[in-house]
C-alpha positions as CSV (number, residue, x, y, z in Angstrom):
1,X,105.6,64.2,86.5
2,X,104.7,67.1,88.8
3,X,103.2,64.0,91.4
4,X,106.7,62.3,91.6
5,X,107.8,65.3,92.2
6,X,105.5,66.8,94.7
7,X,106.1,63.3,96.6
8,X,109.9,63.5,96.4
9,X,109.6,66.6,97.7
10,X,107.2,65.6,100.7
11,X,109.7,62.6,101.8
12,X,112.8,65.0,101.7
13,X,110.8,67.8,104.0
14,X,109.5,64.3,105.9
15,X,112.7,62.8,106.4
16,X,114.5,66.1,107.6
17,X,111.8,66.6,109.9
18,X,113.0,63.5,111.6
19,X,116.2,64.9,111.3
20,X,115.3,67.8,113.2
21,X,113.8,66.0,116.0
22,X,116.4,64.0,116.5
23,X,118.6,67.0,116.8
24,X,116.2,68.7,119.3
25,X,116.7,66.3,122.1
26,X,119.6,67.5,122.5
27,X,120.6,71.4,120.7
28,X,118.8,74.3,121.6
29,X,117.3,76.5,119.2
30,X,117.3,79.8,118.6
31,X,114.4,81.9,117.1
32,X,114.9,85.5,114.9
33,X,113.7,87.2,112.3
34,X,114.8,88.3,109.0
35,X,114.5,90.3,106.1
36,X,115.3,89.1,102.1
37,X,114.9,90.7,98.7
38,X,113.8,88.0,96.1
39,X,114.7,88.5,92.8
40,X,113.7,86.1,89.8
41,X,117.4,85.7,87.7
42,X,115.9,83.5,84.1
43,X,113.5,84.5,81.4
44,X,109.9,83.8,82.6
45,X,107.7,82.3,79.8
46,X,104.4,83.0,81.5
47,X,105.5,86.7,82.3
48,X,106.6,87.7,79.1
49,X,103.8,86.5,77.1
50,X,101.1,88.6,79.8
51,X,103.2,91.6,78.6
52,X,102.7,90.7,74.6
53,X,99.3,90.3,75.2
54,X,98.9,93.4,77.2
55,X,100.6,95.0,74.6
56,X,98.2,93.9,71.8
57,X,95.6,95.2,73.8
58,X,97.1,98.6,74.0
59,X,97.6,98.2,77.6
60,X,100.8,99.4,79.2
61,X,102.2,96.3,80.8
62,X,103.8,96.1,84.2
63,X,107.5,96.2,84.7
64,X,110.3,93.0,83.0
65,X,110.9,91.8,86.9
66,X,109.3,90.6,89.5
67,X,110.7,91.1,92.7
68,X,110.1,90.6,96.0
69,X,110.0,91.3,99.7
70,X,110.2,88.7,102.2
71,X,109.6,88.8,106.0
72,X,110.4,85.5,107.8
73,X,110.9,84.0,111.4
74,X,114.4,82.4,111.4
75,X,114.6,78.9,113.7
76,X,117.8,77.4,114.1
77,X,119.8,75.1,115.7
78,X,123.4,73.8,115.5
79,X,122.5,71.4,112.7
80,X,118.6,73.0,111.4
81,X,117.4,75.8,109.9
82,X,113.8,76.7,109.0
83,X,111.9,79.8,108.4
84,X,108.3,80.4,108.2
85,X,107.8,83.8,105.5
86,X,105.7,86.5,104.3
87,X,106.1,87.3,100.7
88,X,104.9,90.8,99.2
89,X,105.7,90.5,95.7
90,X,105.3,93.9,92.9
91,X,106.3,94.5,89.5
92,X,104.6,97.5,88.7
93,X,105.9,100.7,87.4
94,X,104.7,104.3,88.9
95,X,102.7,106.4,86.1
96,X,100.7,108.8,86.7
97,X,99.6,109.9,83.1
98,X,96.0,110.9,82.4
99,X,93.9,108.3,79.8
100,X,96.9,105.9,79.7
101,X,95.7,102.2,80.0
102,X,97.9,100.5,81.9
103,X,98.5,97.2,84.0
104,X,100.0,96.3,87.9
105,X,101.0,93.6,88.8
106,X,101.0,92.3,92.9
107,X,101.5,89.2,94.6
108,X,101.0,87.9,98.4
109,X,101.5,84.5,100.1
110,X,102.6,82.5,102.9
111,X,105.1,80.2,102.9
112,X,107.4,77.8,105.0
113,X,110.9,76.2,104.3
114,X,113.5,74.3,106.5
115,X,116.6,71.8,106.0
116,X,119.9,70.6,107.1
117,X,123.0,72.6,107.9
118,X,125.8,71.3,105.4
119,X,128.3,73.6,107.1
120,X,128.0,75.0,110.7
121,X,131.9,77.4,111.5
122,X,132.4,80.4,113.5
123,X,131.6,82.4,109.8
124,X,129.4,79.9,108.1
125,X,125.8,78.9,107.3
126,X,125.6,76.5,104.5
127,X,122.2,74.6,103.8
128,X,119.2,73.2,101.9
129,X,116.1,74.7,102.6
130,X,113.1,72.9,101.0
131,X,109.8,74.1,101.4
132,X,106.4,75.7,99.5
133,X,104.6,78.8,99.2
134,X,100.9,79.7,98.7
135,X,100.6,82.6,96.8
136,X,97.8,84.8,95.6
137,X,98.2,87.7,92.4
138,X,96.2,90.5,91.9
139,X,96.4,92.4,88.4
140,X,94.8,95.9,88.0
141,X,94.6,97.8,84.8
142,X,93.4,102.0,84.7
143,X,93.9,104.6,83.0
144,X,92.6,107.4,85.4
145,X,90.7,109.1,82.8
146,X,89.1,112.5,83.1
147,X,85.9,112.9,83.3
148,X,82.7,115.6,84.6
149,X,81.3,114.3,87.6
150,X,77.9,114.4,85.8
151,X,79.2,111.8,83.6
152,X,80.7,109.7,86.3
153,X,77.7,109.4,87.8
154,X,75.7,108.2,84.7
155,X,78.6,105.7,83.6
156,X,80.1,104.9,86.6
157,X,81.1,101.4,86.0
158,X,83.1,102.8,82.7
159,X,85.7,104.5,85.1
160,X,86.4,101.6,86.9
161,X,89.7,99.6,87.1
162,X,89.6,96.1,86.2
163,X,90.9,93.5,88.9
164,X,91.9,90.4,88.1
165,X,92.8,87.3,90.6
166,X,95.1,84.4,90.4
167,X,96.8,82.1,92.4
168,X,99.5,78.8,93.1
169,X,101.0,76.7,95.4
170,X,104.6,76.5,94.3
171,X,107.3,74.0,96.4
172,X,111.1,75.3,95.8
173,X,114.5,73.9,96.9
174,X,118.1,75.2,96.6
175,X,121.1,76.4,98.4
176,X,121.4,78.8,101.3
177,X,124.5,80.6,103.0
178,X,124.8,82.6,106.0
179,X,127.4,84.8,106.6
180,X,127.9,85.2,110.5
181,X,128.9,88.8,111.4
182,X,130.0,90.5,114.7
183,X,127.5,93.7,114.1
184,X,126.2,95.3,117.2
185,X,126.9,92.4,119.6
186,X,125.4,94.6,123.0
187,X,122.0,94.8,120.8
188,X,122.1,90.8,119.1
189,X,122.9,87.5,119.8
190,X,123.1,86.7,115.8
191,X,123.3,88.8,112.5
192,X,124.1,86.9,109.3
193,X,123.9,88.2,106.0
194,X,122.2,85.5,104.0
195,X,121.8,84.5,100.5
196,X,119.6,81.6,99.0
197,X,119.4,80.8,95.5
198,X,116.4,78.0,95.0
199,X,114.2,76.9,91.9
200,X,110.5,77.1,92.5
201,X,107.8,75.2,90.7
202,X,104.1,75.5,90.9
203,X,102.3,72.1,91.7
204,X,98.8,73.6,91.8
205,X,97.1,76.3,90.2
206,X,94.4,78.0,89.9
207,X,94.3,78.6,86.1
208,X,92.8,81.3,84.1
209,X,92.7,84.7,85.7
210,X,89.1,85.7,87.2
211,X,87.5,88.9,88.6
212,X,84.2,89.6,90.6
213,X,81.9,87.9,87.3
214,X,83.9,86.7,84.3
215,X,86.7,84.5,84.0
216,X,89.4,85.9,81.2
217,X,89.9,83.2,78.4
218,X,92.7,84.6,77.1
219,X,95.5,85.9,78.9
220,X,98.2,83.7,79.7
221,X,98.3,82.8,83.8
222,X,101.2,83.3,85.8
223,X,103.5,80.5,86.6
224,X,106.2,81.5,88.5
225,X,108.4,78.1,87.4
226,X,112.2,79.6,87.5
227,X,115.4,80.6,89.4
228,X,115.1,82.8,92.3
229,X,118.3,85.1,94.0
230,X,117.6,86.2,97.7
231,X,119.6,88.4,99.3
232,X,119.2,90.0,103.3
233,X,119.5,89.7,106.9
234,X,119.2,87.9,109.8
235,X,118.8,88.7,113.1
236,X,118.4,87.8,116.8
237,X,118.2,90.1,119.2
238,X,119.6,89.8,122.7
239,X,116.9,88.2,125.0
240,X,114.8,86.7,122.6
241,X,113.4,83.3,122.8
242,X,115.7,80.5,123.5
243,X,114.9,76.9,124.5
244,X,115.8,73.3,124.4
245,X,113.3,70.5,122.7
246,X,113.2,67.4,124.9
């Protein structure tokens, strides 16, 4: 099921690829960057069950949400739109307690999406970005427990954290909107306020989590398989990049 997928997924970014060349003989594009928060809106399977299991262990879990922070380079021309991304992703929650065990949660990837322009007005962005994302997660869990330096030094490898490593390559597709504003016109050629909503599914994993020499057997893995809200800006300043594709 996830190959049909993956494949129908491949043709559509294929075939709007040709779409986009075709419009590139012709339009110019522009080039920008942008700024999005990414926020996951359905119940997470994967997510809630780390927490359970966390819990069980008397381990503090991280926080209900994972959210995100996404940097991206905004291409675009009258009929196009594709963006190449930075995720930062965190669901963590700040304590500082002494001897309380407790787990973090952090994510990192790359990522690329692009599609058609449904709707192209004076006001309005509407499109379909499709795309994927290779992410890597990191979980810590300490307690920052106090202790004589004497002891450190005989025990150190008690004190420390334990770092765990996962990872995916997820492919996503939904709905995006642009909202074309007027802000600052002597300082930017464009500034939208976007939104996306898109589903994203992981087509490869890399299983059970692993640190530096052991590989944890059971602790459920993250699959981040739901519906994502995106919310931010976009911008292009005045005398940056413009050209034509011939």
């Amino acid at each position: 099921m996830k190959s049909r997928i993956l494949l129908i997924v491949l043709f559509l970014i294929a075939y709007s690829s040709v779409n986009a060349q075709t419009d590139s003989t012709s339009k110019k594009y522009t080039s920008g960057f942008a700024i999005f928060a990414e926020f996951g809106v359905l119940s997470n399977s994967s997510f809630t069950e780390m927490r359970r299991q966390l819990k069980l262990q008397g381990v503090e879990p991280f926080g209900s949400l994972m959210s995100s922070i996404v940097l991206a380079r905004r291409m675009e021309s009258s009929r196009w739109i594709s963006e190449s991304r930075l995720i930062l992703s965190n669901s963590s929650t700040p304590n500082d307690d002494v001897d309380v065990r407790r787990a973090s949660l952090w994510g990192i990837g790359l990522g690329a999406n692009g599609g058609p322009k449904l709707v192209n007005t004076s006001k309005w962005n509407v499109f379909i970005p499709i795309g994927f994302d290779i992410m890597a997660y990191k979980m810590g869990i300490k307690s920052n427990p106090s202790a004589s330096l004497a002891k450190l030094l005989l025990n150190t490898g008690s004190y420390q954290a334990v770092k765990l490593y996962s990872g995916s390559l997820d492919v996503n597709g939904g709905v995006g909107v642009d909202y074309k504003t007027s802000f600052m016109p002597k300082h930017y050629d464009q500034f939208y306020i976007s939104g996306k909503v898109s589903y994203h599914l992981p087509i490869v994993r890399s299983g059970q989590w692993r640190g530096e020499n052991v590989q944890v057997n059971d602790l459920e893995s993250f699959k981040a398989n739901q519906l994502y809200v995106s919310i931010g800006l976009v911008m292009v300043p005045k005398n940056m990049h413009k050209w034509g594709m011939h």
